[in-house]
C-alpha positions, 0 to 999 in steps of 0.5 A: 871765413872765406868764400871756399870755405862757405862753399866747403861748408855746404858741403857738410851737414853735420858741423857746426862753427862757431867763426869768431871763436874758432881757437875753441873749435877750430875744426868746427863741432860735430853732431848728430841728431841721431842719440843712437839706433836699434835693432827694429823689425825687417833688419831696420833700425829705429832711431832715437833722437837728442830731442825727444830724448832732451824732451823726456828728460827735462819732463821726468825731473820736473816730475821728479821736482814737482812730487817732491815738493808737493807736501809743501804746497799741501797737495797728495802726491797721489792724487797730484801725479794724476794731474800731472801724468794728464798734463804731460799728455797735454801738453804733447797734444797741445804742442803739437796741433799748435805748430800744425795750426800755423803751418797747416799748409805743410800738413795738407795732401794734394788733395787739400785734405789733411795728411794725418800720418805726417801729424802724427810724425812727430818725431819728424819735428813740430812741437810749439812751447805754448800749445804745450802749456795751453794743452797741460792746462786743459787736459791737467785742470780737468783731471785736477777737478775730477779728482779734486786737487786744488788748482792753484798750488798745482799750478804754482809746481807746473810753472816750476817744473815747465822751467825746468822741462824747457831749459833742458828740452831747448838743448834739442834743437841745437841737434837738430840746428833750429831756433837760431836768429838773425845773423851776429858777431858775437863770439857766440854766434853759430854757423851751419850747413843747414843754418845757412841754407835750410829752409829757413836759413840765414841766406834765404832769410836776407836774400830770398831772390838769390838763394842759389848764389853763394857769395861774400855776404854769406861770410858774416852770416854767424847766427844767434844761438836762440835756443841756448838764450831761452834755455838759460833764461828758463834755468834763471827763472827756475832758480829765482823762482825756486828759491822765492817761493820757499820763503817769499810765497804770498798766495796760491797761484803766484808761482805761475802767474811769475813763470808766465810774466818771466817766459813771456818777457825773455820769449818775446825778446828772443822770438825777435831774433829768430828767423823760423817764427810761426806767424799769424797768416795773413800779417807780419805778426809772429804768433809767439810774440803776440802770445808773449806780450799778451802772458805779460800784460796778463801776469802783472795785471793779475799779480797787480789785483792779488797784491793789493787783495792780499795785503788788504785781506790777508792770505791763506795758503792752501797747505794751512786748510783743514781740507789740505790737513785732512787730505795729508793725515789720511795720506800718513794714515794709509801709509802709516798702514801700509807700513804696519801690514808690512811690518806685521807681514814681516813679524810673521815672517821672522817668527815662522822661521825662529819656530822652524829654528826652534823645531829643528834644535829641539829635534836636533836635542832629542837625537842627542838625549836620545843616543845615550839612553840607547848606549845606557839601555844596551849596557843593562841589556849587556849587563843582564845577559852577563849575570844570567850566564854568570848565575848559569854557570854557578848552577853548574858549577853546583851539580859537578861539585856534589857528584865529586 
């Protein structure tokens, strides 16, 4: 890479290299953060982007995931989907005013009064991983109180399918080119237009007194790919955790307790590279890293103190409870009904058109017992009236013989 090509770079907003492995992509890969427009009022466009979209896939098949293990977990599905649909709204509202929070100098007007428009721009980007989960804690636990779910099992498919809604999501932010770390030589490493030069870029990032300058030192700048790291690192954790809890389950609860201790470890390792951290105002400290050490401490402390109680006390699991057994056998009777009433419906249905069946063939037998009887009725009528003239004719004959 030289010189004229970074500067050449620059130049380009929409490619992204990849320098020491460019027999791969030797022009570089283009993209588009954009995943298609459409028609919108006033001959505008709308504009719908690889991240939001990334987002609402990796959440609609970790609902997809969660309701069809729920049974397992001893949980019905209608009452649950209550809690998650809550969750998702959650965690939204929380991912958002979490990244509002440590950046709130970019949300003020000039005034110093919050600009409310662009917090609710979130299209325009913002949305923060751990206020996504505080948020879908909050807003699910109350809904899961009020229509009374059993929280830990609950929280044992939200961890799942968080593993799953994040190892999908991360890909968003390779579209938008964001959450890169530090520079690397690996062949991995990434580099951009706007991983160079954005606000948060590589250049500004090792040369903040000299960003208008570009020279050789920017010819090694290939970036971490942070978010391709956590992105793996979530499907791992789903499927270790995926399969662990099928047969290795020891109490409610411990599903999230191990999704907190496995994000936090990888998040607080990657948080490391990266050079658009959120940090605590006022200190050095990255606030993700804070958080994620903190998850740790608390996940093996926890896991720790249930252990031990359950391997002195025993367990049992919500699903072997005669409430979780009641709750699903008035979930099967309900359906159970529901089947019948469609399967009554349908009786009715079929028996009303076997009897229209019916009507129809005995109508169709009589028109045809009917058309001989009217052939046999109209010969004896013919009949009759052949012997009458025949009887005439004979009396007639009579009278002219006697005159003879």
């Amino acid at each position: 890479m030289t010189v004229d090509f970074i500067r050449e770079l620059l130049e380009t907003e929409d490619i992204i290299y990849f320098p020491f492995c460019d027999w791969l992509f030797p022009n570089g890969l283009k993209i588009n953060n954009v995943l298609f427009s459409i028609p919108w009022f006033n001959d505008t466009t709308l504009d719908i982007y690889w991240y939001g979209f990334l987002i609402a896939l990796g959440m609609l098949l970790a609902v997809i995931y969660a309701s069809r293990r729920m049974r397992k977990f001893g949980l019905d599905s209608d009452r649950s989907i209550d809690v998650i649909l809550a969750g998702l709204v959650g965690a939204i509202i929380g991912a958002r005013a979490y990244y509002v929070i440590f950046r709130l100098g970019n949300y003020l007007t000039d005034e110093g009064g919050l600009d409310i428009g662009a917090v609710l721009r979130i299209r325009d980007g913002g949305l923060a991983v751990y206020g996504g989960v505080i948020g879908a804690l909050i807003f699910g636990g109350i809904t899961a109180m009020i229509r009374k779910v059993k929280l830990t099992p609950m929280l044992d498919l939200m961890g799942l399918g968080l593993l799953i809604g994040q190892s999908i999501g991360r890909w968003g932010n390779f579209f938008n080119q964001e959450a890169f770390g530090t520079k690397t030589s690996l062949p991995w490493g990434m580099i951009s237009n706007k991983i160079l030069s954005g606000p948060n870029g590589l250049y500004f990032y090792y040369y903040p007194e000299n960003v208008s300058v570009i020279s050789n030192r920017a010819t090694d700048m290939a970036a971490h790919p942070c978010f391709l790291y956590e992105s793996l690192w979530c499907l791992i954790g789903f499927l270790v955790l995926h399969f662990y809890s099928k047969k290795f389950r020891k109490f409610d609860g411990e599903i999230f307790l191990l999704y907190i201790g496995w994000y936090g470890a990888g998040r607080f390792w990657i948080e490391g590279l990266r050079t658009d951290s959120l940090f605590i105002p006022g200190t050095p400290l990255k606030v993700s890293q804070v958080v994620a050490g903190t998850c740790v401490i608390f996940s093996i402390v926890l896991l720790t103190i249930k252990y031990i109680l359950v391997k002195k006390n025993g367990n049992t699991f919500y699903y072997e409870t005669e409430e979780s057994k009641e709750l699903l056998r008035l979930k099967d009777e309900k359906l159970q009904g529901e089947r019948n009433r469609r399967g009554k419906h349908a009786d009715a249905e079929v028996s009303e058109h076997i009897l229209a069946e019916d009507s129809e063939s005995l109508e169709a037998d009589e028109l045809s017992v009917a058309e001989p009887g009217e052939i046999s009725g109209a010969a004896e009528e013919a009949q009759s009236e052949t012997s009458e003239i025949f009887e005439s004719e004979k009396e007639e004959g009579k009278t002219d013989g006697g005159a003879d």
